[in-house]
C-alpha positions in Angstrom: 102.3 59.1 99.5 103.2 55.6 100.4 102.8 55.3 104.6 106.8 53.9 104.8 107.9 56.1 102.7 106.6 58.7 105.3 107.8 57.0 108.3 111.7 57.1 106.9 111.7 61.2 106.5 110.4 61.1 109.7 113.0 59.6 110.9 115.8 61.1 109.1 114.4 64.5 110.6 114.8 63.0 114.2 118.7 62.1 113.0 119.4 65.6 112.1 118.0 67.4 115.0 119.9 65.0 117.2 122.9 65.6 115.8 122.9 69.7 116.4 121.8 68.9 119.8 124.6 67.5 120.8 126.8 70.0 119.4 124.9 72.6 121.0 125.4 70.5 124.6 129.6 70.4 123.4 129.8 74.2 123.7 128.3 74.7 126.8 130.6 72.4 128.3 133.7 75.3 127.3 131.7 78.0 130.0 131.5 79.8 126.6 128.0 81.0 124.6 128.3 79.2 121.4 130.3 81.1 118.7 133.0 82.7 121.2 136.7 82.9 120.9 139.9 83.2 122.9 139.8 85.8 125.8 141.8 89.4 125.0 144.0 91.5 127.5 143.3 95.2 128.7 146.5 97.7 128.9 146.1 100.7 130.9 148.7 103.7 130.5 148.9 106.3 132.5 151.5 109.1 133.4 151.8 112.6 134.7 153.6 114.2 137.3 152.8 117.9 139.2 155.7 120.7 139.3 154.9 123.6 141.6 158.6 126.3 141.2 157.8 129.7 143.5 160.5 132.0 143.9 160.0 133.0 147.5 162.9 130.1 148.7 160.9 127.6 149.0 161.2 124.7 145.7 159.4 122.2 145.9 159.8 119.4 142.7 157.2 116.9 143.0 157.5 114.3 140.1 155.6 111.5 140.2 155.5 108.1 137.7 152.4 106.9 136.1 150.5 103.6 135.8 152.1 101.2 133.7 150.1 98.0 132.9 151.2 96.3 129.2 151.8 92.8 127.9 148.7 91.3 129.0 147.4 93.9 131.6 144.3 92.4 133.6 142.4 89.1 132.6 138.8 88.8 133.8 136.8 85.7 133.1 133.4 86.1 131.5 130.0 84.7 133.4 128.4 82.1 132.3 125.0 82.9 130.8 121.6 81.9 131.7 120.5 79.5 129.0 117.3 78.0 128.3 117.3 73.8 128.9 118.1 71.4 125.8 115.0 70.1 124.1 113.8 66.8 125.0 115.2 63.8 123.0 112.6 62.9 120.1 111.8 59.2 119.8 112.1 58.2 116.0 108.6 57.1 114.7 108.8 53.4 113.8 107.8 52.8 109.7 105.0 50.5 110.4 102.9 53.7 112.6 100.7 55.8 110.9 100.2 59.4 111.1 97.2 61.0 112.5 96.1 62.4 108.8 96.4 61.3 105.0 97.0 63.8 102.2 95.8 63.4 98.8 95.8 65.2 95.4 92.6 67.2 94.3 92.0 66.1 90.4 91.1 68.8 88.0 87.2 67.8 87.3 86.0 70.3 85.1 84.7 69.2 81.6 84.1 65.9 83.3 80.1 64.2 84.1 79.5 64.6 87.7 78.7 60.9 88.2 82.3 60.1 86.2 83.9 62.4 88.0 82.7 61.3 91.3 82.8 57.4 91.0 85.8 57.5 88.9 88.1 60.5 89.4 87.4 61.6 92.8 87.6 57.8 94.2 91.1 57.3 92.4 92.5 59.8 94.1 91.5 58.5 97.4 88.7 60.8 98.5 85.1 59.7 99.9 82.9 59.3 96.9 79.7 60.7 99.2 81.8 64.0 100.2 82.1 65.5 96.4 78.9 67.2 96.2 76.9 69.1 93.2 75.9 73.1 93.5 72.4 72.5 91.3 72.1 70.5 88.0 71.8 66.9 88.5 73.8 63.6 87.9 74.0 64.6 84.2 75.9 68.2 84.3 79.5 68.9 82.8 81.4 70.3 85.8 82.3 73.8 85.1 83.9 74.8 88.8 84.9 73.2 92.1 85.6 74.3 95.4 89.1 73.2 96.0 91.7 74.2 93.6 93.1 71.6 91.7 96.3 70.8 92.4 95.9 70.9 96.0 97.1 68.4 98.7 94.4 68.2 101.7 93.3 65.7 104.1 91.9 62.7 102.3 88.5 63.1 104.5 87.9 66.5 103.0 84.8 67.5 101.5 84.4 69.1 98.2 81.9 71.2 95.9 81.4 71.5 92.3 78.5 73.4 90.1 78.4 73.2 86.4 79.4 75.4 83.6 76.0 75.7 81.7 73.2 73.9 80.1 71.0 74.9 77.3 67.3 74.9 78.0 65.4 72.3 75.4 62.7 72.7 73.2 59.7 71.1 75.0 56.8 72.5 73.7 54.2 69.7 72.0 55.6 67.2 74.5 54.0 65.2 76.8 54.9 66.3 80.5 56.9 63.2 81.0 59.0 63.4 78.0 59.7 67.2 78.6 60.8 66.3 81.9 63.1 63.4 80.7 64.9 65.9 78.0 65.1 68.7 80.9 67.0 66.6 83.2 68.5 64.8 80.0 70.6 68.8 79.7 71.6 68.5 83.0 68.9 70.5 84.8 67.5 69.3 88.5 63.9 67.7 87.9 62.2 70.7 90.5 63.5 73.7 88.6 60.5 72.3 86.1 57.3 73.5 87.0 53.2 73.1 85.6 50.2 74.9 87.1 48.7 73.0 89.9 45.3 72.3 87.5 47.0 70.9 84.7 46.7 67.0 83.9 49.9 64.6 84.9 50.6 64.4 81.1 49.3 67.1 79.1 50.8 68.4 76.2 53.0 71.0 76.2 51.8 74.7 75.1 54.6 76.8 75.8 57.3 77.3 78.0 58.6 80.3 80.2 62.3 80.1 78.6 63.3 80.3 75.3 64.6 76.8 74.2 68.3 77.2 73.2 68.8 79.7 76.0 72.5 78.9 77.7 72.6 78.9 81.8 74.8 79.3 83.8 75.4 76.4 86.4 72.5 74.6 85.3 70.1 76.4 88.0 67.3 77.9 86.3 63.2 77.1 87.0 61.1 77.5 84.0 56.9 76.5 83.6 55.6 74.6 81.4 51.7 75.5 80.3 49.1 73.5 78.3 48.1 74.0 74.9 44.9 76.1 74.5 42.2 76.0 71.8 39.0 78.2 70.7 35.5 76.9 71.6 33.4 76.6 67.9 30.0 77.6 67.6 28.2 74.1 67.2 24.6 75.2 67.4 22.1 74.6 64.5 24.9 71.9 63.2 23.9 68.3 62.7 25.4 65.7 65.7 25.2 61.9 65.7 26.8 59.2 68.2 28.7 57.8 65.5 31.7 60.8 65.4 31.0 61.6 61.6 28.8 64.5 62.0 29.5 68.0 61.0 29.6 69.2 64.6 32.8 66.7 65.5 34.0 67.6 62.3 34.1 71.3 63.0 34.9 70.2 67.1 38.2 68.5 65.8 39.4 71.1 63.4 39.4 73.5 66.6 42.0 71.5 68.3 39.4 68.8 70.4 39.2 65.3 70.5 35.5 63.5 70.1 35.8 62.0 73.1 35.2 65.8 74.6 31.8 66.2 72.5 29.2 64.7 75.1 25.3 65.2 74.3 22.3 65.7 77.3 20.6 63.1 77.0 23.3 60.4 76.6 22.5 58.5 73.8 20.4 60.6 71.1 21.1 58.9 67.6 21.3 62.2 65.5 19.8 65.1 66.2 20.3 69.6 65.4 22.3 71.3 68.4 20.2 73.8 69.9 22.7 74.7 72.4 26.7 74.2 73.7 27.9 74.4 77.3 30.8 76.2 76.2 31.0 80.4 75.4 31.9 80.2 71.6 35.1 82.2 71.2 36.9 81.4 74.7 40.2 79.7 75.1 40.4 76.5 76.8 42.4 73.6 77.6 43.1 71.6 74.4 43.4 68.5 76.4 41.2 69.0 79.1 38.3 70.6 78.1 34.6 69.0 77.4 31.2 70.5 76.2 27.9 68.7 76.2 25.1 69.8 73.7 21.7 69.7 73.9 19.3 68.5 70.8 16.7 70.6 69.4 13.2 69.6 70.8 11.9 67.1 68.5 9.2 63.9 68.1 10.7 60.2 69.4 8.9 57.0 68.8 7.8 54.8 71.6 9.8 51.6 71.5 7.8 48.2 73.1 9.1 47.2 76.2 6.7 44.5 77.5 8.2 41.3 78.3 11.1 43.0 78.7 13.3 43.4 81.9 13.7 46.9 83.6 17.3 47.5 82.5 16.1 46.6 78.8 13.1 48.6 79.0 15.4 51.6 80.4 17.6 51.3 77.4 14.8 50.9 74.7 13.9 54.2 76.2 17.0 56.2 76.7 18.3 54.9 73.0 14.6 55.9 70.9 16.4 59.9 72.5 13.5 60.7 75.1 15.5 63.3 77.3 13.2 61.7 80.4 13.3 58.5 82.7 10.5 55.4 82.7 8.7 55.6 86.0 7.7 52.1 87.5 5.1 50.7 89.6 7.5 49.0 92.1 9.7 51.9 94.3 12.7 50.3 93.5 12.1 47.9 90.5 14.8 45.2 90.2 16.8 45.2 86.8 15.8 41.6 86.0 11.6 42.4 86.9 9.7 41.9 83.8 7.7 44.7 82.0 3.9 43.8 81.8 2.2 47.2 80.8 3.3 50.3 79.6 1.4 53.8 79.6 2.4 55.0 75.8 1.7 53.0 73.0 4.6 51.3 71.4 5.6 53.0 67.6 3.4 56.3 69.0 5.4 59.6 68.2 5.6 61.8 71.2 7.7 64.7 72.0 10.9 63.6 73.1 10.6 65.0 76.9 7.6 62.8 77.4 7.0 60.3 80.7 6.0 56.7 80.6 5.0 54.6 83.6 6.0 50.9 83.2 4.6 47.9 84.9 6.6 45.3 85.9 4.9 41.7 86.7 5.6 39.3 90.1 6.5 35.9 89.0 6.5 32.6 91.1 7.3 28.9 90.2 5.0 26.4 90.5 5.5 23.0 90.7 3.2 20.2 89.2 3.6 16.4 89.9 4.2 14.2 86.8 1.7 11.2 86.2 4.4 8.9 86.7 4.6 10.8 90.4 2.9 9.2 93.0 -0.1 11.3 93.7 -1.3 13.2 96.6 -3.4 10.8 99.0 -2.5 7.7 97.7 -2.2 4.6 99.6 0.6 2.0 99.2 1.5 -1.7 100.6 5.0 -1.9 102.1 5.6 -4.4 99.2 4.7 -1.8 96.6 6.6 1.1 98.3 9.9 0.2 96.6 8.5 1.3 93.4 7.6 4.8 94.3 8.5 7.2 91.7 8.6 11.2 92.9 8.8 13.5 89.8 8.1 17.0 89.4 7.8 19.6 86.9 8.7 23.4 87.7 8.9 27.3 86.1 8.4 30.4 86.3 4.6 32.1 85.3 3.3 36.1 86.3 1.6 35.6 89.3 -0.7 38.3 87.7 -1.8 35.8 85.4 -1.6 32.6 87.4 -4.3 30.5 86.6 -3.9 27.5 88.8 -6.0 24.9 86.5 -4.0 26.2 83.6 -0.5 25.6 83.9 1.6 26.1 81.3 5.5 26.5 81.2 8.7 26.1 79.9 9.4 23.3 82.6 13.3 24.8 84.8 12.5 28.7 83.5 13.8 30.5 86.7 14.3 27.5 88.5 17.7 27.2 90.3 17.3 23.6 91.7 14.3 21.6 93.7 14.6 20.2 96.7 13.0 16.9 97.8 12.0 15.7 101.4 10.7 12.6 103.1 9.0 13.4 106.2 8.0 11.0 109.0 4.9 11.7 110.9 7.0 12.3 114.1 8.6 15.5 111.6 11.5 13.5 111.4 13.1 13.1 107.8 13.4 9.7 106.1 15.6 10.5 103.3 16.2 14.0 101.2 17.4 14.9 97.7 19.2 18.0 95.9 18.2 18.0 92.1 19.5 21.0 90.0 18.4 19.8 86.2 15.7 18.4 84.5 14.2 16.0 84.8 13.5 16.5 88.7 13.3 13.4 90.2 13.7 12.3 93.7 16.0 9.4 92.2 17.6 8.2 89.4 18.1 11.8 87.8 20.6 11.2 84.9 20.0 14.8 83.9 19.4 14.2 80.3 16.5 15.9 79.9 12.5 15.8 80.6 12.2 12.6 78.7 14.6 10.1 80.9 12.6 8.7 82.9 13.1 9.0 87.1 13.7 5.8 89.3 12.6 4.5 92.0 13.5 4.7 95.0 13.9 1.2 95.8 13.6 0.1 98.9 10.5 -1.0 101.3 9.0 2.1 103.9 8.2 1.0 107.0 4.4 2.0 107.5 3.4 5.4 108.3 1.8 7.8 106.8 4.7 10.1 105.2 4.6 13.9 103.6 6.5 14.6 100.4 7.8 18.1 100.6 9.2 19.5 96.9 10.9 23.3 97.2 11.6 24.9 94.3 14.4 27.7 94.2 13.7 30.4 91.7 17.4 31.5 89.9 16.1 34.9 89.6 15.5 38.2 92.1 12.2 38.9 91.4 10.7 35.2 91.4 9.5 33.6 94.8 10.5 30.5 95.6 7.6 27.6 96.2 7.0 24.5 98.4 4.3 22.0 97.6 3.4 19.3 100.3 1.5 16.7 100.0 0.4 12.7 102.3 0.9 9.1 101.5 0.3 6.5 103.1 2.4 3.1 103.2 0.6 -0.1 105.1 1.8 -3.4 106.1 
């Protein structure tokens, strides 16, 4: 209702309540209650007279007249009565004031979407979209009831309830659990009334389900579980097994209801092998989608791979992959993975049983460094003149200290070699000059890293006389290879 429109019945209700006031005041004014007449006369009539007659001589004739009163008789005014004081005057309200509460019309919403019925229906007709509130279901459900009867006029800041007719229960068995939850709130049922045992996985597949699918509810409040799909552990032992899925026990593990991903074998990484036993009771029911069994290999012979001149981690491979069911032990407590094998205690392409141990030895390796012929040499003596054409070259790599034979070097020259360092030292310790080389060849100058055969430069400029040590450090680029300095004098004279 339009807020002027109200204001003008208001008003017209002040008009007519005025108006019987006044001639309600107009009858008081007469002395009179309101509704009386004209006053009426009283006539009293009254006449008699005594006669005593007695013979004795004595008459006595009393007569007497009556009371007379006619033609109007007596008149007494009536009093004037106690009456209760006129109501006060009532002030018209103006049109532009508004009243202290606003009525609106309560829509029909059943059959209607609680969200369209809400934002829509409920908001046309004036109400507060966050006071119509659902009874169970969700956003989804077909109102079946509300709480105010349609129809009604109330106060526009009323609150209002509605629960659904029913929903049907869907059919969410070989789902995932995140699509059976989409098509159970998808009929209009609250997300928590769905429920999975506490173990199950966030998106196994669905088994069965508490409720009949196609059962109809009732305002849409109903809780129902969902429960994996189970399968029946096979009997796998004496059946052939091999890492590459085709075997007869993954094809036997698969028609049971279980992916190969679930087959796992103790050791790790047999090639192909007989089952001698499963971790799993044949016959029991498990989780389809869950569920793993390992099985063990038959005791049988494995050949000895080589592993010298491997590293540790290859050596641990070679081992693990030829199906021993044991671990290498090494000579070094904690053998790094990049240490190189130098013995072993089984002889490579040996068959052993497969549960065997082998100790493994790895080797210490070092770089040396060796001076080229073009270097200038340890000891040797130089004018200042002939300084400028000093040349400092080096060669450096990586050999087994265990077989370091220091007049027999013999390398690959930057094997395991990060970068060397070179230093010119004054006799006061002081350095002259210093130079970072990371690729071959490794000169002190003129590196234009193009290999062992470009030739190194001098270093071009005159030394003031002293006697000077050359200092070369070579940085080995691997964990289990020291690094090495070689020092050596020369001399430069005036």
């Amino acid at each position: 209702m339009a807020r002027g429109t109200l204001g003008t019945i208001m008003n017209s209700f002040v008009s007519i309540v005025e108006t019987a006031r006044a001639g309600f005041a107009g009858e008081l004014e007469d002395g009179l209650p309101p509704g009386a007449g004209a006053g009426q006369g009283n006539n009293d009539n009254n006449s008699g007279g005594n006669n005593d007659n007695n013979s004795g001589g004595n008459n006595n004739n009393n007569s007497g007249g009556g009371n007379n009163n006619s033609g109007g008789g007596s008149n007494t005014p009536p009093q004037r009565p106690n009456l209760p004081p006129p109501p006060p005057t009532m002030t018209p309200l103006p049109d532009s004031q508004e009243p202290s509460a606003w009525l609106c019309y309560v829509p029909d919403l059943r059959g209607i979407k609680f969200t369209d019925a809400r934002d829509i229906v409920w908001a046309r007709e004036g109400f507060d979209t966050s006071k119509l509130n659902r009874s169970g279901g969700n956003n989804n459900m077909i109102i079946g009831q509300q709480s105010i009867e349609a129809g009604s006029m109330v106060d526009c800041d009323s609150s209002m309830t509605v629960q659904s007719g029913s929903c049907t229960i869907p059919n969410m068995v070989n789902m995932t659990w995140s699509d059976a939850l989409s098509a159970w709130t998808g009929a209009g049922f609250a997300d928590d009334q769905l429920q999975r045992p506490a173990d199950a996985d966030s998106d196994f597949v669905v088994g069965s389900q508490s409720v009949a699918a196609g059962s109809v509810v009732n305002g849409c409040r109903q809780s129902v579980t969902l429960t994996p799909g189970t399968c029946t552990v096979p009997n796998l032992v004496g059946r052939n097994f091999n890492t590459s899925g085709t075997s007869v026990a993954h094809t036997v593990w698969g028609n049971a209801g279980f992916g190969a991903s679930q087959l796992t074998t103790d050791p790790a990484n047999p090639t192909n092998f007989e089952i001698s036993s499963q971790s799993l009771v044949v016959g029991t029911t498990v989780d389809c989608q869950t569920a793993s069994m390992t099985v063990t290999p038959a005791q049988t012979t494995c050949t000895v791979p080589q592993m010298v001149n491997q590293t540790v981690s290859g050596a641990r491979a070679s081992w693990a992959a030829a199906g021993f069911t044991t671990t290498p032990s090494f000579s070094k407590h904690n053998p790094k993975d990049d240490h190189i094998i130098a013995s072993q205690s089984l002889a490579a392409a040996s068959e052993v049983a497969c549960d065997s141990n082998i100790s493994l030895v790895e080797e210490d390796r070092m770089v040396v460094i060796a001076l080229s012929p073009v270097s200038a040499q340890p000891g040797s003596t130089f004018t200042r003149a002939q300084s400028s054409n000093i040349v400092v070259r080096a060669d450096a790599f990586a050999v087994a200290s265990n077989n370091f034979n220091p007049d027999n070097l013999t390398g690959t020259n930057g094997s395991g070699v990060s970068h060397l360092m070179f230093y010119i030292i004054r006799s006061d310790g002081t350095t002259m000059n210093s130079q970072r080389e990371g690729l071959r060849p490794y000169c002190f100058n003129g590196d234009a890293n193009n290999g062992d055969g470009t030739p190194c430069d001098p270093l071009g400029f005159q030394w003031p006389a002293d006697t000077y040590t050359i200092r070369i450090v070579a940085h080995s680029s691997s964990n289990n290879t020291s690094d090495t300095t070689l020092e050596y004098t020369i001399t430069i004279t005036d």
